[in-house]
C-alpha positions in Angstrom: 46.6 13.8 21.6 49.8 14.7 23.4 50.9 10.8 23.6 50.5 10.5 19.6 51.9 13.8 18.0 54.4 16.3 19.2 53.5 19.8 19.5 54.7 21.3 16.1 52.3 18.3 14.7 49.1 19.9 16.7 48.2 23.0 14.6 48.4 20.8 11.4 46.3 18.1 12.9 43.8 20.8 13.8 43.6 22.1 10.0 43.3 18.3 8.6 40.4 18.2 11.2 38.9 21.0 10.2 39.4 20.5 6.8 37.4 16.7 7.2 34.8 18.1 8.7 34.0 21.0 6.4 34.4 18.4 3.6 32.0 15.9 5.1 29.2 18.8 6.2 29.5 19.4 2.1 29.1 15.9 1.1 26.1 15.6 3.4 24.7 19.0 2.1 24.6 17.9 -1.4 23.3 14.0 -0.3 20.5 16.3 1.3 19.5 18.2 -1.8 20.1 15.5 -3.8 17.5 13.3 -2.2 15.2 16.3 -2.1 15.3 16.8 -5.4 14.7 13.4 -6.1 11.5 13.4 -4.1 9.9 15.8 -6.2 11.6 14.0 -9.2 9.5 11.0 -7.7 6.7 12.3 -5.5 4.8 14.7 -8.0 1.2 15.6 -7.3 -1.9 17.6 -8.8 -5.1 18.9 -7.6 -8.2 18.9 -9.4 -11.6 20.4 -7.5 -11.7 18.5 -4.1 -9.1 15.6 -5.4 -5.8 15.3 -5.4 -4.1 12.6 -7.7 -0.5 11.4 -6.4 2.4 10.3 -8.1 1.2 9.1 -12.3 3.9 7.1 -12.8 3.8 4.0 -16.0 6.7 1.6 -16.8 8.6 1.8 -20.0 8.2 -0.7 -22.5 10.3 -2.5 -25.0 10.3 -1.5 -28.6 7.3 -3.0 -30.5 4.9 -2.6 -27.6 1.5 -1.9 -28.4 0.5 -1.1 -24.4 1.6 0.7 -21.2 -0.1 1.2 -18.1 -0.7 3.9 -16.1 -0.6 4.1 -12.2 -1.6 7.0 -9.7 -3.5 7.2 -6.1 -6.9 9.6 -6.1 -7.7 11.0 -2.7 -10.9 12.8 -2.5 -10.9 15.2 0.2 -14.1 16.5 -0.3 -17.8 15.3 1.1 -19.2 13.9 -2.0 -18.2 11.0 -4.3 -17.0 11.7 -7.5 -16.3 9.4 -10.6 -13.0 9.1 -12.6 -14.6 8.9 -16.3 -12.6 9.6 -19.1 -8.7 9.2 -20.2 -6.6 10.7 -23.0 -3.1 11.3 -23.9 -1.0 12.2 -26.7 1.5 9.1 -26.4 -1.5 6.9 -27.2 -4.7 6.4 -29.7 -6.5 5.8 -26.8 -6.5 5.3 -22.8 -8.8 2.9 -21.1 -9.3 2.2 -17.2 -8.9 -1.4 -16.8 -9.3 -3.9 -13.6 -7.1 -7.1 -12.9 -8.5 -9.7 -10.8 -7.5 -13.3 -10.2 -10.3 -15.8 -8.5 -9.9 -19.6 -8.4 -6.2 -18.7 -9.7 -7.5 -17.1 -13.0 -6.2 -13.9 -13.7 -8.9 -11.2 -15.4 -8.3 -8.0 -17.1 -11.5 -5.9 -18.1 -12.4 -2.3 -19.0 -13.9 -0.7 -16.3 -17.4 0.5 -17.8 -19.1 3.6 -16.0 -15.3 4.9 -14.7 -14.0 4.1 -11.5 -15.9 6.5 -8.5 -14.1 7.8 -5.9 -15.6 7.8 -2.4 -16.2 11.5 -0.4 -13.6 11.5 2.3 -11.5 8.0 0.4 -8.8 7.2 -1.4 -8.8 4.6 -4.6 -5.3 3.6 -6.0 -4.3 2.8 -9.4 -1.9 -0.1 -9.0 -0.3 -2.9 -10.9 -2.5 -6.2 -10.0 -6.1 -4.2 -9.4 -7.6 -1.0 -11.0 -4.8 0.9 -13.8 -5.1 2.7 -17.1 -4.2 1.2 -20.2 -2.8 3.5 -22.9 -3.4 1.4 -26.0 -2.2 2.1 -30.0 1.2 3.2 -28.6 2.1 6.6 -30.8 6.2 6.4 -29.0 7.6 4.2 -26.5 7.6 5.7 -22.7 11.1 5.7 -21.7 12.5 5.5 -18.5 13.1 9.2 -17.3 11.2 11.0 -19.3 7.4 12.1 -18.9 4.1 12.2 -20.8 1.0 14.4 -20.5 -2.5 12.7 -20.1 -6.0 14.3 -19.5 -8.1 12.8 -16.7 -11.6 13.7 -16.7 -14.0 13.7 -13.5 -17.6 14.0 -13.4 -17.9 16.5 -10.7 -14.3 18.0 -10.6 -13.7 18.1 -14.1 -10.3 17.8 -16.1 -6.9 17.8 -15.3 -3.5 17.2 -17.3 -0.8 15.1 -15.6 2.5 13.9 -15.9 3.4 10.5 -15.9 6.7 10.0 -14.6 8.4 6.8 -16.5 9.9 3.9 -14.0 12.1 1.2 -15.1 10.5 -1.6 -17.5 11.5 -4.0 -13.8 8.7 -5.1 -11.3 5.9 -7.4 -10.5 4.5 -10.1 -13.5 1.5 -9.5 -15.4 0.8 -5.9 -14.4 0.3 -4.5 -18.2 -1.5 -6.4 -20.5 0.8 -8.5 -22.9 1.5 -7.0 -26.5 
C-alpha cells in the first residue's frame, strides 16, 4: 500500500474501504431477503389430514380464453391411500381433473373419472403433459401475479382451499387444452 499512496492518502483509503464493504454487506443483505421472500412468493404449501399439497400454481391466459390449468404435487405422508375427488373454484363454472397422454405420437386429454388416488407413503404430481386440473367456463382471466382460491376435496382427508399462484402464459406446448 505504501508503494501506491502516500501517508496522508491512507486514512481516506481506509474509509472508502470501509465504506465498500458496508455497502456491499447491504446489497447482499437485501439480495438475501429478497430471494427469501421470493421463495415463499414461489414455494407456497398446505396441509390437509396426512397430505400436504405443494406449490398450486396455473398459467395465465390470453383474453377470450375459455380454460386454464391447474398444477400442484400431493405427497401423502400417511399409511393409507387416499383419493383426490372433487374440484371447485370461484374463477371458474367448473374444475375437472384431466390426464394427457401421447401413444403412437397421438396426444390424449381425458377427464379422470373416480379422482386421481394418492398412494400411502407416495407422492403424485400435477404437471403440464400427465395428470392437471382444468378450470373450465372461465368467470376472469388468471393473471400473472395474482392468485385464486380453489377447494380440493379428498376422500379420507377431506377439503382444503388453496392458492394458486399465476406463472407467466410462457412454457411447454399443448399443456392446457386449446380454447
Amino acid at each position: 500500500m505504501s508503494y501506491f499512496f502516500p501517508d496522508a492518502a491512507r486514512p481516506m483509503l481506509g474509509s472508502i474501504l470501509r465504506s465498500i464493504e458496508e455497502r456491499v454487506g447491504i446489497a447482499v443483505l437485501a439480495l438475501t431477503l429478497l430471494f427469501v421472500g421470493a421463495q415463499s412468493v414461489f414455494a407456497h404449501e398446505f396441509k390437509v389430514g396426512d397430505l400436504d399439497i405443494g406449490h398450486p400454481w396455473s398459467r395465465a391466459t390470453p383474453a377470450g380464453a375459455k380454460v386454464a390449468g391447474g398444477y400442484f404435487t400431493i405427497t401423502n405422508n400417511g399409511s393409507a391411500p387416499d383419493r383426490l375427488v372433487s374440484i371447485s373454484s370461484d374463477i371458474s363454472e367448473k374444475a375437472e381433473l384431466h390426464e394427457m397422454s401421447v401413444k403412437d405420437g397421438v396426444m390424449t386429454m381425458r377427464p379422470v373419472a373416480g379422482g386421481l388416488e394418492i398412494p400411502a407413503g407416495g407422492k403424485v404430481a400435477l404437471a403440464p403433459g400427465g395428470y392437471h386440473l382444468m378450470f373450465i367456463g372461465l368467470k376472469r382471466q388468471p393473471k400473472q401475479g395474482e392468485k385464486f382460491s380453489a377447494t380440493l376435496t379428498f376422500e379420507k382427508a377431506g377439503a382444503v382451499s388453496v392458492d394458486f399462484a399465476v406463472e407467466g402464459m410462457g412454457g411447454g406446448a399443448m399443456d392446457d387444452h386449446a380454447n
